[in-house]
C-alpha positions as CSV (number, residue, x, y, z in Angstrom):
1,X,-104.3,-30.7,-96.5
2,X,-107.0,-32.2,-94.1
3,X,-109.2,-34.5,-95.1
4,X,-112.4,-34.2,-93.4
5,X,-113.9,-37.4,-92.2
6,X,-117.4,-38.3,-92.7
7,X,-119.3,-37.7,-88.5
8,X,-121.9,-39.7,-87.3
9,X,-123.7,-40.6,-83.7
10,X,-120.6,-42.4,-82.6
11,X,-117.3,-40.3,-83.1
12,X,-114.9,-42.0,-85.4
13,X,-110.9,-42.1,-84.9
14,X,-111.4,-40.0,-88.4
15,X,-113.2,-37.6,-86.7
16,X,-111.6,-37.2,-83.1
17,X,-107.7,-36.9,-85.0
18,X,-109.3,-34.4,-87.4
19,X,-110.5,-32.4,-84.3
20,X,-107.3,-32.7,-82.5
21,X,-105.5,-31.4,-85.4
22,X,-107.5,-28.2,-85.6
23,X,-107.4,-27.6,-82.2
24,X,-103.5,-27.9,-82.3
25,X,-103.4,-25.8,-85.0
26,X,-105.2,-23.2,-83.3
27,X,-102.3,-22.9,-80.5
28,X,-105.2,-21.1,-78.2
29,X,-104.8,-24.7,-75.5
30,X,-101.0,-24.0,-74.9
31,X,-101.6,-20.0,-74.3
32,X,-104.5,-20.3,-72.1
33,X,-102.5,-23.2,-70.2
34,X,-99.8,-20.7,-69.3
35,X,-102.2,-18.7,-67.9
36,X,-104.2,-21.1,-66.0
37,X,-100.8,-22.6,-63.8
38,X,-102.0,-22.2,-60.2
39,X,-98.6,-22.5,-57.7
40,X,-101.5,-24.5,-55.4
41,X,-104.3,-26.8,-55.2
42,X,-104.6,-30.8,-56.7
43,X,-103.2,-31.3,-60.4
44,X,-106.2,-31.1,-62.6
45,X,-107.3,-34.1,-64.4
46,X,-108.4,-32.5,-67.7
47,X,-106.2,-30.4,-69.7
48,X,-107.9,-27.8,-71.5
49,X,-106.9,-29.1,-74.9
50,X,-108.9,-31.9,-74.1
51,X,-112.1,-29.9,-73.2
52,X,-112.2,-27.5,-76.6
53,X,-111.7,-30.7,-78.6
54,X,-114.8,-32.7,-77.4
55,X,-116.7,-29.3,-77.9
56,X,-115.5,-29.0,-81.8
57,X,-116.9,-32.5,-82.0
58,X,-119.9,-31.4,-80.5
59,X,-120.2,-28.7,-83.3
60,X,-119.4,-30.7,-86.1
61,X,-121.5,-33.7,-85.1
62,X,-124.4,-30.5,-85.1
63,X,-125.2,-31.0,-81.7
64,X,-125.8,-28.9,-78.8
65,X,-123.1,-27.0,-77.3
66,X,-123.3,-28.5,-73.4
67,X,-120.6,-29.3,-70.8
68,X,-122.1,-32.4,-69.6
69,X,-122.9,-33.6,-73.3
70,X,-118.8,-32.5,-73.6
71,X,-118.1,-34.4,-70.5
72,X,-119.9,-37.6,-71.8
73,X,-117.7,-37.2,-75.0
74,X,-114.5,-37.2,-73.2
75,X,-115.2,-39.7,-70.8
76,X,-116.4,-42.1,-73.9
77,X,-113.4,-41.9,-75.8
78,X,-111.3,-45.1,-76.5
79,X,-108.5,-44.9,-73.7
80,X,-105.4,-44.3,-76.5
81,X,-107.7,-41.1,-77.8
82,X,-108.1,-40.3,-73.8
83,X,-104.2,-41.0,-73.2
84,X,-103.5,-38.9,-75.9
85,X,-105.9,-35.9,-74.8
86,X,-104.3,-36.7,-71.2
87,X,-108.4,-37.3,-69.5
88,X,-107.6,-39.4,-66.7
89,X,-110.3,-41.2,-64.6
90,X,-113.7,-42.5,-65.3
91,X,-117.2,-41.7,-65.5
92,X,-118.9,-45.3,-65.2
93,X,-121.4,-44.4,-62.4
94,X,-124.0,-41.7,-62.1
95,X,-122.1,-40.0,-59.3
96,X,-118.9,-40.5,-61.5
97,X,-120.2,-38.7,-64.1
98,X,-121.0,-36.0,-62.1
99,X,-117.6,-35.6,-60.3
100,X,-116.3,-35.2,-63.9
101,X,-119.0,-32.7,-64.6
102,X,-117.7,-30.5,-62.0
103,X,-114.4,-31.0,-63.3
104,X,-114.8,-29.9,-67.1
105,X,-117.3,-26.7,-65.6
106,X,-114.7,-25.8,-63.3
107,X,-111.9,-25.7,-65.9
108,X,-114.5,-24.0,-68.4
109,X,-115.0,-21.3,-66.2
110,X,-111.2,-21.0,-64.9
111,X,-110.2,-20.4,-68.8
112,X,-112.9,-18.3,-69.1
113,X,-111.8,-16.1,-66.1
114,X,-108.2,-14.7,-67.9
115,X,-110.2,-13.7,-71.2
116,X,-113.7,-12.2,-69.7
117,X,-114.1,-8.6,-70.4
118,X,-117.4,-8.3,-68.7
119,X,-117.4,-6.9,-64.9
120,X,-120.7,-8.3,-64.2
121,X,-121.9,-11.7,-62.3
122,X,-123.8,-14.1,-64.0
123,X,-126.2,-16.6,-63.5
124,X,-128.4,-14.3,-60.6
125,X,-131.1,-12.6,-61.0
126,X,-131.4,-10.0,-58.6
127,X,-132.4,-5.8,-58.0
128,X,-130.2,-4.0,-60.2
129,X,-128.4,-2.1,-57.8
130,X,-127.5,-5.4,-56.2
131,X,-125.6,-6.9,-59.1
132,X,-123.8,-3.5,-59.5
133,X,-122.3,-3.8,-55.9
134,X,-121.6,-7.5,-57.1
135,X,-119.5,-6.0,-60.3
136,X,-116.2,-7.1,-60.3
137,X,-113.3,-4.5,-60.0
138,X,-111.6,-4.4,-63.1
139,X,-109.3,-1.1,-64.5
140,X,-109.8,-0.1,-68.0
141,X,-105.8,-2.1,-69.1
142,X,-107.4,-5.0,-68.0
143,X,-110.5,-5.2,-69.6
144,X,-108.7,-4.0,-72.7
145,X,-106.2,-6.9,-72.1
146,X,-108.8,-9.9,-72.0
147,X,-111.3,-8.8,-74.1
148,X,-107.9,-8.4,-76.6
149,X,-106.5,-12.2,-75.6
150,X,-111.0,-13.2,-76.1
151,X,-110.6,-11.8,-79.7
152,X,-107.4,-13.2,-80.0
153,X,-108.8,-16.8,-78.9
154,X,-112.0,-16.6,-81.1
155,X,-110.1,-15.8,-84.4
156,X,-107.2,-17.9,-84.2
157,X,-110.0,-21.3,-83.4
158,X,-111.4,-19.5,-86.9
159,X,-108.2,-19.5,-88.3
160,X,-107.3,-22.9,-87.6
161,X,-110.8,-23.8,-89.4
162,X,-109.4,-22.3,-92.7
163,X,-106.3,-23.4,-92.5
164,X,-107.8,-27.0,-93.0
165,X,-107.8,-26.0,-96.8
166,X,-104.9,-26.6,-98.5
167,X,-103.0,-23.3,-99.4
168,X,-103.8,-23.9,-103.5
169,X,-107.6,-23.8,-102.4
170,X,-106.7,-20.3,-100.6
171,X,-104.7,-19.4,-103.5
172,X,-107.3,-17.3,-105.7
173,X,-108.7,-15.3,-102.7
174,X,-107.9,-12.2,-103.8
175,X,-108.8,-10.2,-100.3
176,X,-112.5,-9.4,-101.2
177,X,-115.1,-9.8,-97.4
178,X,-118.4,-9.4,-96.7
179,X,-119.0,-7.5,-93.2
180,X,-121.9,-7.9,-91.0
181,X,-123.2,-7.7,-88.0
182,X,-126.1,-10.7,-86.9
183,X,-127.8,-11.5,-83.9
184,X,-126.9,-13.7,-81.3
185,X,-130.1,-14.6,-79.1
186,X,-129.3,-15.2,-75.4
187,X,-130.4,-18.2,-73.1
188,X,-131.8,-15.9,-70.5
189,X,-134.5,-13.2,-70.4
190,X,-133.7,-9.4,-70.0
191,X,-134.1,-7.3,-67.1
192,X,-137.6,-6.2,-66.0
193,X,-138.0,-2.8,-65.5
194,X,-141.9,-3.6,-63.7
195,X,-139.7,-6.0,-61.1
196,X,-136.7,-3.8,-61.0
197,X,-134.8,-7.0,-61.7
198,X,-131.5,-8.0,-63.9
199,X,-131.2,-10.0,-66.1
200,X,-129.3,-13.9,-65.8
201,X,-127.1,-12.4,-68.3
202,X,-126.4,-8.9,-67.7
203,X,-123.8,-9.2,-70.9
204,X,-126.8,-8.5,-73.3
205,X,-128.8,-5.4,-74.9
206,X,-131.7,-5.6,-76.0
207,X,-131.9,-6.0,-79.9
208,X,-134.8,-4.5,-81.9
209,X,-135.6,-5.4,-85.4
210,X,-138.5,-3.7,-87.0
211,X,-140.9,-5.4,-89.3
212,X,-139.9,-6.0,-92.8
213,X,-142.1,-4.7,-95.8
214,X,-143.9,-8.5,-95.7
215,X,-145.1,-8.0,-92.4
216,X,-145.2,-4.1,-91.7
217,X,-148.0,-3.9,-89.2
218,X,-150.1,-6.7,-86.6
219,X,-153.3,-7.5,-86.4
220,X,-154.2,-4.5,-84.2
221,X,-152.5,-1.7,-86.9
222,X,-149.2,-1.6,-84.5
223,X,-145.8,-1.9,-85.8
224,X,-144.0,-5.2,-85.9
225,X,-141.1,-5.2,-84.4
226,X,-138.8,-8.4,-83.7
227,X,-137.2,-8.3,-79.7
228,X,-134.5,-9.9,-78.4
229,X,-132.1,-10.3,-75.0
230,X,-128.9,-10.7,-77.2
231,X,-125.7,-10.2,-78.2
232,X,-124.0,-9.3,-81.8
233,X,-121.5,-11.4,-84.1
234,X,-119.9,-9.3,-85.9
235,X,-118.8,-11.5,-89.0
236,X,-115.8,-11.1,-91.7
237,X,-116.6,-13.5,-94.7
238,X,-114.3,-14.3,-97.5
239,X,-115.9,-13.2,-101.1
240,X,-115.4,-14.1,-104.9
241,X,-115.4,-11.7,-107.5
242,X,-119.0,-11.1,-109.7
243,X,-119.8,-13.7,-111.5
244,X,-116.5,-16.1,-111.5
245,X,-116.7,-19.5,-110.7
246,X,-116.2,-20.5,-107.2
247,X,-112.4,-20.8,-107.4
248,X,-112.1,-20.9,-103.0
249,X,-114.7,-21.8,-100.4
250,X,-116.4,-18.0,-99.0
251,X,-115.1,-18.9,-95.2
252,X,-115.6,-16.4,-91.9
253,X,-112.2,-15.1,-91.4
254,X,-112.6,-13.1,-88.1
255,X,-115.7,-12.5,-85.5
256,X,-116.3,-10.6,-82.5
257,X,-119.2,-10.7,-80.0
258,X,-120.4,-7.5,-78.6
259,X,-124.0,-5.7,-76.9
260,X,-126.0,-4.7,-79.7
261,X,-125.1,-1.7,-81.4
262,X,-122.0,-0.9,-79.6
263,X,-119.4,0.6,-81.7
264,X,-119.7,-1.3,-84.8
265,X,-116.9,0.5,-86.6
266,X,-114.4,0.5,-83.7
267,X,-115.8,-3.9,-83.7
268,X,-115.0,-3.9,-87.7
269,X,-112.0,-2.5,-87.6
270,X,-110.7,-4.4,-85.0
271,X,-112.0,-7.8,-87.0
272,X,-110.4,-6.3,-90.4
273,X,-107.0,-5.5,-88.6
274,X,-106.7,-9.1,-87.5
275,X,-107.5,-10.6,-91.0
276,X,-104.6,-8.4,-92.3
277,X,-102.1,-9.4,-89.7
278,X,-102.6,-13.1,-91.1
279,X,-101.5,-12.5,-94.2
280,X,-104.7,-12.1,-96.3
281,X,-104.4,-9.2,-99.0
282,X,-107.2,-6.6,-99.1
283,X,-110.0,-5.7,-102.0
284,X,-113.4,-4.7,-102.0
285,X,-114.8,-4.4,-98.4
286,X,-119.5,-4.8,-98.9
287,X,-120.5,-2.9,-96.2
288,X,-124.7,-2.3,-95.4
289,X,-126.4,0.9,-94.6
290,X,-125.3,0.5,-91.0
291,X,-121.9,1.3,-91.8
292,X,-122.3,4.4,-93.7
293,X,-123.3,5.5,-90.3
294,X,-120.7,5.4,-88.3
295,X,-118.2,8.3,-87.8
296,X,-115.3,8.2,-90.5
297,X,-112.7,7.9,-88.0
298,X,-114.1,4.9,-86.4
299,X,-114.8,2.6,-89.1
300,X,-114.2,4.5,-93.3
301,X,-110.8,5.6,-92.5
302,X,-109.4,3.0,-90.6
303,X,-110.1,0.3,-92.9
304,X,-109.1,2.5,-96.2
305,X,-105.9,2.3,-94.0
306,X,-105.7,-0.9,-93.8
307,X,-106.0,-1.4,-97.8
308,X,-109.9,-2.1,-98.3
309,X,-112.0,-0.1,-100.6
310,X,-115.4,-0.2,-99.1
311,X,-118.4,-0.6,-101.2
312,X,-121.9,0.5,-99.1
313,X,-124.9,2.1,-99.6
314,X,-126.7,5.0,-98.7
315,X,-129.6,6.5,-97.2
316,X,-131.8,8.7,-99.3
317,X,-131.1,11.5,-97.2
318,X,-127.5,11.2,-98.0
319,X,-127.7,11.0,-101.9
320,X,-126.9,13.9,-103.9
321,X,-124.5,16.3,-103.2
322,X,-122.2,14.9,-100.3
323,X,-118.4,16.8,-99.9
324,X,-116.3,19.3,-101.9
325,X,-112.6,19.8,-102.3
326,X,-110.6,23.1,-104.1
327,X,-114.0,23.2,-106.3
328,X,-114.5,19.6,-107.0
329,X,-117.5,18.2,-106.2
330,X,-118.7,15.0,-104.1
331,X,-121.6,12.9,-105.2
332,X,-123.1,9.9,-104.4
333,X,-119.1,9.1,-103.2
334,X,-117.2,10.1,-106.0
335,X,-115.8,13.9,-107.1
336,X,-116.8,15.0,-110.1
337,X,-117.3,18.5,-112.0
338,X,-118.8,21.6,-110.6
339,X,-120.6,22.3,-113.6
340,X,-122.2,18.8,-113.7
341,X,-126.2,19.3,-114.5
342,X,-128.3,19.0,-111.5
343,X,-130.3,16.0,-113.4
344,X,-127.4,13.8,-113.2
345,X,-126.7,15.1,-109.7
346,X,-130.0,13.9,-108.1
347,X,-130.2,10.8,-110.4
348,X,-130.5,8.6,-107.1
349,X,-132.4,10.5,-105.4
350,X,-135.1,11.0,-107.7
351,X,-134.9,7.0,-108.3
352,X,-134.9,6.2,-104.8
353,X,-138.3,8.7,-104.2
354,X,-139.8,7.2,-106.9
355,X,-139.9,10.1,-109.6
356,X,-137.8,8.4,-112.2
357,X,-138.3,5.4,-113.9
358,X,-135.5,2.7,-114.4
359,X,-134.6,3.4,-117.5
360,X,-133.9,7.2,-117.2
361,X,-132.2,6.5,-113.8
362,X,-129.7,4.0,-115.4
363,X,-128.9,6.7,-118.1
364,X,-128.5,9.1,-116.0
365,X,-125.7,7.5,-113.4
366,X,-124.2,6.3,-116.4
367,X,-123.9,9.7,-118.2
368,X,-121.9,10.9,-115.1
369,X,-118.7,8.9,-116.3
370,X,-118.1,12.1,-118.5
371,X,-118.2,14.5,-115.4
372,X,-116.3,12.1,-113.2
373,X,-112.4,13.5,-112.1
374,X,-109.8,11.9,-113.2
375,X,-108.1,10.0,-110.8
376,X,-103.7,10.9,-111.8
377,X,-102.4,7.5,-110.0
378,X,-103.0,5.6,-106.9
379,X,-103.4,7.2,-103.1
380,X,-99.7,8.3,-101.3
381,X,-98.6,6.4,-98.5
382,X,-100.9,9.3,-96.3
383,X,-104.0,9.0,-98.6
384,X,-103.9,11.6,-100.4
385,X,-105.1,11.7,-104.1
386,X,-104.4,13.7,-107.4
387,X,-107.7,14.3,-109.6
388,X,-107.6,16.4,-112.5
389,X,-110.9,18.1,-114.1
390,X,-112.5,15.5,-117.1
391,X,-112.5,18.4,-119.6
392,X,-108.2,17.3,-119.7
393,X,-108.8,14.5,-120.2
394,X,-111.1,15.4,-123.4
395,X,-114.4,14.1,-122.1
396,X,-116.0,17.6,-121.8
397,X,-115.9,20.5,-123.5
398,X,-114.9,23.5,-121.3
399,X,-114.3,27.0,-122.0
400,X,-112.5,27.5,-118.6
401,X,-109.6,25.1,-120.2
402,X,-108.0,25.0,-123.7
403,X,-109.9,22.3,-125.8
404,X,-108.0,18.7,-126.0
405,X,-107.1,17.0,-128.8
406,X,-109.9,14.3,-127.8
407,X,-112.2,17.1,-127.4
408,X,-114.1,16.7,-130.6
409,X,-117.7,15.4,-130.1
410,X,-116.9,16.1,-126.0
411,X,-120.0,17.2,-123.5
412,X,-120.1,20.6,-123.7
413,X,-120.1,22.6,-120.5
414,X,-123.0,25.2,-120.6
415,X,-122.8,26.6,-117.1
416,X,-119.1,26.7,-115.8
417,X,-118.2,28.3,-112.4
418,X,-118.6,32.0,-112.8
419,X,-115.4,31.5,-109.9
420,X,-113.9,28.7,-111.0
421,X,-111.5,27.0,-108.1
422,X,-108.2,25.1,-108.3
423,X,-110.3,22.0,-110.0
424,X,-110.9,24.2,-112.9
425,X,-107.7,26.6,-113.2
426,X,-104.9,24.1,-112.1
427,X,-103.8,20.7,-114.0
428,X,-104.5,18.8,-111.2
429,X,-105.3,19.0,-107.0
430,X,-104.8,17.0,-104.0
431,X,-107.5,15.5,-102.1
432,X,-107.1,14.6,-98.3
433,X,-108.4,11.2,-97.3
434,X,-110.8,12.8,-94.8
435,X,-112.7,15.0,-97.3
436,X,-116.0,13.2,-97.4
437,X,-114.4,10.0,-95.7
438,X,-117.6,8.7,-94.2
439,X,-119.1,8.3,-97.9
440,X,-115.8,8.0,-100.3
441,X,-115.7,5.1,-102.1
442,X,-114.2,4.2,-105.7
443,X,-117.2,2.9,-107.8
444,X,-119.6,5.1,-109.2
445,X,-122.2,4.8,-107.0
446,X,-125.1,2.3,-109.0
447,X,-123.2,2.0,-111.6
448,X,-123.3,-1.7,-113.1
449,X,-119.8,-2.8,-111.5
450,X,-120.9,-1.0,-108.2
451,X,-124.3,-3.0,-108.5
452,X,-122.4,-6.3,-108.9
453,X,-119.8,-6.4,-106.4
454,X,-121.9,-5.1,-103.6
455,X,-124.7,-7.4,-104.4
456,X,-122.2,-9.8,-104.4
457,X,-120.1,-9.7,-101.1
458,X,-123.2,-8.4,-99.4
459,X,-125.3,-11.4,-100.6
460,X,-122.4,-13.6,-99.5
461,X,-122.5,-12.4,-96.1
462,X,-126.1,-12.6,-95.4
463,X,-126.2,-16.0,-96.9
464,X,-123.2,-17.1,-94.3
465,X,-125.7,-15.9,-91.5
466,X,-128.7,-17.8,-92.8
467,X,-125.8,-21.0,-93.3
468,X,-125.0,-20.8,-89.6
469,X,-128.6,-20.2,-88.4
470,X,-129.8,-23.6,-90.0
471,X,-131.3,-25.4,-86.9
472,X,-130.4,-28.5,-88.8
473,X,-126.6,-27.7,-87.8
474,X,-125.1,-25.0,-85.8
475,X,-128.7,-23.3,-85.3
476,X,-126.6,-20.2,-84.3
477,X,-129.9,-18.4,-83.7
478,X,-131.1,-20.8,-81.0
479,X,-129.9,-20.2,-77.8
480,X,-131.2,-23.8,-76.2
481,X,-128.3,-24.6,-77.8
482,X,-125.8,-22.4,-76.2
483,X,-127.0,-22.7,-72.6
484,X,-124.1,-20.6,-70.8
485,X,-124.2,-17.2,-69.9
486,X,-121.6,-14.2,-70.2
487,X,-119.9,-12.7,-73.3
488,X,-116.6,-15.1,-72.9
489,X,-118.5,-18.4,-72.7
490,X,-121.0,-17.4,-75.5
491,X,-118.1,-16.2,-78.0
492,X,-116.2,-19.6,-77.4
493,X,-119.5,-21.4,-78.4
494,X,-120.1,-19.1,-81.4
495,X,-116.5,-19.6,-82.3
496,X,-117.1,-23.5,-82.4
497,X,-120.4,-23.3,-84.2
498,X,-118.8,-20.8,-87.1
499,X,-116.0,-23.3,-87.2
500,X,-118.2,-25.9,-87.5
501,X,-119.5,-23.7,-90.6
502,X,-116.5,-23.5,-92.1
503,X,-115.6,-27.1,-91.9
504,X,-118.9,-27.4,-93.8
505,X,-118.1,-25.2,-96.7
506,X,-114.8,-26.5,-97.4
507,X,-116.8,-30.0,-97.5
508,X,-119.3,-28.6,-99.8
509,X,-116.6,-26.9,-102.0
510,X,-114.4,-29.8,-102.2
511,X,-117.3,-31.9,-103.6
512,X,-118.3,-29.2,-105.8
513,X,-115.1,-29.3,-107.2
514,X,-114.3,-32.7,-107.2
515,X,-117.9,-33.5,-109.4
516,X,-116.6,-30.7,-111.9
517,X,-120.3,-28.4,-110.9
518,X,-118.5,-25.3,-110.2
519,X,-119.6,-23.8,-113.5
520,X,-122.9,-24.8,-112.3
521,X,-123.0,-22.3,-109.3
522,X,-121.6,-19.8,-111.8
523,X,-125.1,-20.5,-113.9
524,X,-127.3,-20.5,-111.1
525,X,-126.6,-17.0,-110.2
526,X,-126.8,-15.6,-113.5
527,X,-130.6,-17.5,-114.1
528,X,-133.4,-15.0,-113.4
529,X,-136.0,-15.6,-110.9
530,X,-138.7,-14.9,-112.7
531,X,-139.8,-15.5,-116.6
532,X,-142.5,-16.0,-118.9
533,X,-141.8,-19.9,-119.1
534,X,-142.6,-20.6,-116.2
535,X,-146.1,-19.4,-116.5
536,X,-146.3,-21.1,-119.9
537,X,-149.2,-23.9,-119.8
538,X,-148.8,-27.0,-121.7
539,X,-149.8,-27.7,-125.1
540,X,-153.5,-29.5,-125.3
541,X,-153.9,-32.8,-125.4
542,X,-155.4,-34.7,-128.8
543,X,-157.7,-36.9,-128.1
């Protein structure tokens, strides 16, 4: 286990041999090495160990992700930390410091150059047709190659951030992520369609967020709406069950950068697929509305492959009535009885439009348990699952199927099939995986154990990105801070600043736990926000 040393303005030996150690541990130095060997040219004078690990002290000491802040670091160093890194030379004069400076961008850029996915050139700002004929010529195996070895180098540096816990305080994670997908604001402003221009950064899109329901509409009646030249982090948090004490620190396990809105499933998948090859089991998967959206193949399937049982929401257009198999009947993501009264059927979507109250809603959903199938075991090796109709299993009353010796006091059925299907004539049928694949999912849909867990891994995501977007430490959401351009450069720098994250978390959880308040956190999320007491005024005073 790694300690992790207290940082201040001046970089302890504690500090320097903590970031060394991560870096090591990541192994991403001694890959990109082999790929940097050049048969020709003067022996370099920074290695690019040395370079990452003055930029992880950057991010942990909270400070601005620059090169010539990096190069000031490495140049600093006491000479056994710089014979150790292998920095030779100094950086005593102005012009010095310089000579270095174009030293540690070169190098940047050279590593950057065997992991860039991106065709385009940076840093110009010219007519778009111009930087089109500038593109690089790239085939599709090699962009799939370094934007492949990119991922690979961003979530192994994230890796080697959780790996500073000792394996008894990753012992309890039981597989359980958040997903989410966050802007990443760029350091350059977006094309102009009035000048014909590009943009500085052509690796961005354009992000739109609409206003929320605080600030709907602008002083004029118009729309707010929240635009940015960006890029997307992806994000793969770890998550404790409802309600238990914190038992392991919630750390990003995997992240990928991408244009907004491009292929989000395909971007989760690929994030999920690397978690899993680590090691780490799979459980509940909180996924937003955004998910639900994507096809099936891209994003439900593929990670119900991979062991995940997503929990997400859905539009109101998509309550009710969703998929059907041999009779049975999906709703609201689950299969239940044909017969099942249309009440219970459109429980969330009257709730969600307003036309129930609370009360009758939560009866409702919870009425459903009697209607639900009956699920015979776990899913085959292919996905495919055995159900059997609830009235076998004595929870209805049926006269399609011979009563059950639990049937007494059962639902009755008033309106079976008048052409009942398999579900009601055979003891049990098979359902494919891709029946209703982009809604599936195992708990009853607001239900009480589907409210808690996906409030809880989707409120343990969104409070990672408001962690990392804290302009008092990696300020993720400023790009002064990140002042390079291009999708390579900008998901190192994220990379170091969600390290940087981490390293805070296990902090914060090692304290926690070593001040015996983890029951504390445990009470503070079961307190309501709002009661009576508060509003209760102090007795009078006796005069």
């Amino acid at each position: 286990m790694s300690d992790i040393p207290a940082l201040t303005a001046r970089l302890s030996d504690e500090a320097i041999g903590f970031a060394v150690d991560v870096v090591d541990a990541s192994h991403v130095a001694t890959r990109l090495e082999a790929l940097l060997v050049r048969p020709t040219g003067r022996p370099r004078t920074l290695p690019l160990r040395a370079l990452l690990v003055a930029l992880l002290l950057l991010a942990l000491d909270d400070r601005a992700l620059d090169l010539k802040a990096a190069t000031k670091v490495l140049y600093a160093l006491d000479p056994r930390w710089r014979d150790e890194l292998g920095v030779t030379g100094e950086a005593r004069t102005h012009q010095s410091l310089l000579a270095r400076y174009r030293c540690v961008r070169y190098l940047f850029h050279l590593a950057l150059s065997v992991m860039d996915p991106s065709t385009q050139v940076k840093n110009r700002v010219v007519a778009q047709g111009v930087l089109d004929a500038m593109a690089s010529e790239l085939d599709d195996d090699e962009i799939a190659a370094r934007r492949s070895r990119l991922e690979g180098v961003v979530n192994d540096l994230l890796e080697a951030s959780v790996r500073v816990c000792a394996p008894e305080e990753l012992a309890h994670f039981d597989g359980s992520v958040g997903l989410d997908a966050t802007v990443v604001p760029l350091f350059a402003r977006g094309p102009s369609s009035r000048a014909g221009t590009s943009s500085s950064d052509p690796d961005g899109g354009w992000y739109v967020r609409e206003g929320d329901h605080r600030d709907v509409v602008g002083p004029k009646g118009k729309k707010l709406r929240k635009l940015f030249w960006a890029q997307e982090a992806t994000i793969v948090t770890m998550g404790r069950a409802p309600g238990s004490a914190p038992t392991h620190p919630n750390l990003v396990l995997a992240a990928l950068l991408t244009r907004p809105g491009e292929d989000p499933g395909a971007s989760a998948v690929r994030l999920l697929n690397s978690v899993r090859s680590r090691g780490y089991p799979a459980s509940f998967l909180g996924a937003d509305r955004g998910y639900t959206q994507v096809r099936p193949e891209r994003f439900h399937l593929p990670a119900r492959a991979l062991g995940y049982r997503v929990v997400m929401d859905y539009r109101e257009t998509e309550l009710g009535r969703q998929a059907n198999s041999d009779g049975a009947v999906m709703v609201d993501g689950c299969f239940y009885c044909p017969a099942m009264p249309e009440d219970l059927v459109a429980a969330s979507a009257e709730w969600r439009r307003g036309t129930i109250d609370a009360a009758t809603h939560d009866a409702r959903i919870a009425a459903r348990t009697s209607w639900r199938l009956a699920r015979k075991g776990p899913p085959d090796r292919d996905g495919y699952e055995r159900f059997s109709c609830p009235a076998l299993a004595g929870h209805l009353c049926c006269a399609l199927r011979a009563p059950s010796r639990g049937a007494v006091g059962a639902i009755p059925v008033l309106n079976p099939p008048r052409r009942p299907d398999k579900v009601c004539t055979q003891s049990s049928i098979t359902i494919a995986p891709d029946v209703g694949a982009r809604y599936r999912q195992d708990l009853a849909f607001e239900s009480p154990q589907w409210a808690r867990t996906y409030a809880t891994y989707r409120n343990t995501i969104e409070g990672f990105n408001g962690y990392v977007k804290d302009t008092a430490h990696e300020s993720l959401h400023s790009p002064g801070r990140r002042r390079v351009r291009g999708i390579a450069a900008q998901s190192v720098f994220v990379a170091l600043l969600l390290m940087a994250a981490n390293v805070r978390k296990i902090a914060a959880y090692r304290n926690l736990v070593a001040n015996a308040r983890s029951d504390e956190v445990v009470e503070r999320a079961r307190r309501r926000r709002v009661s009576l007491a508060d509003y209760r005024p102090p007795p009078p005073a006796h005069l």
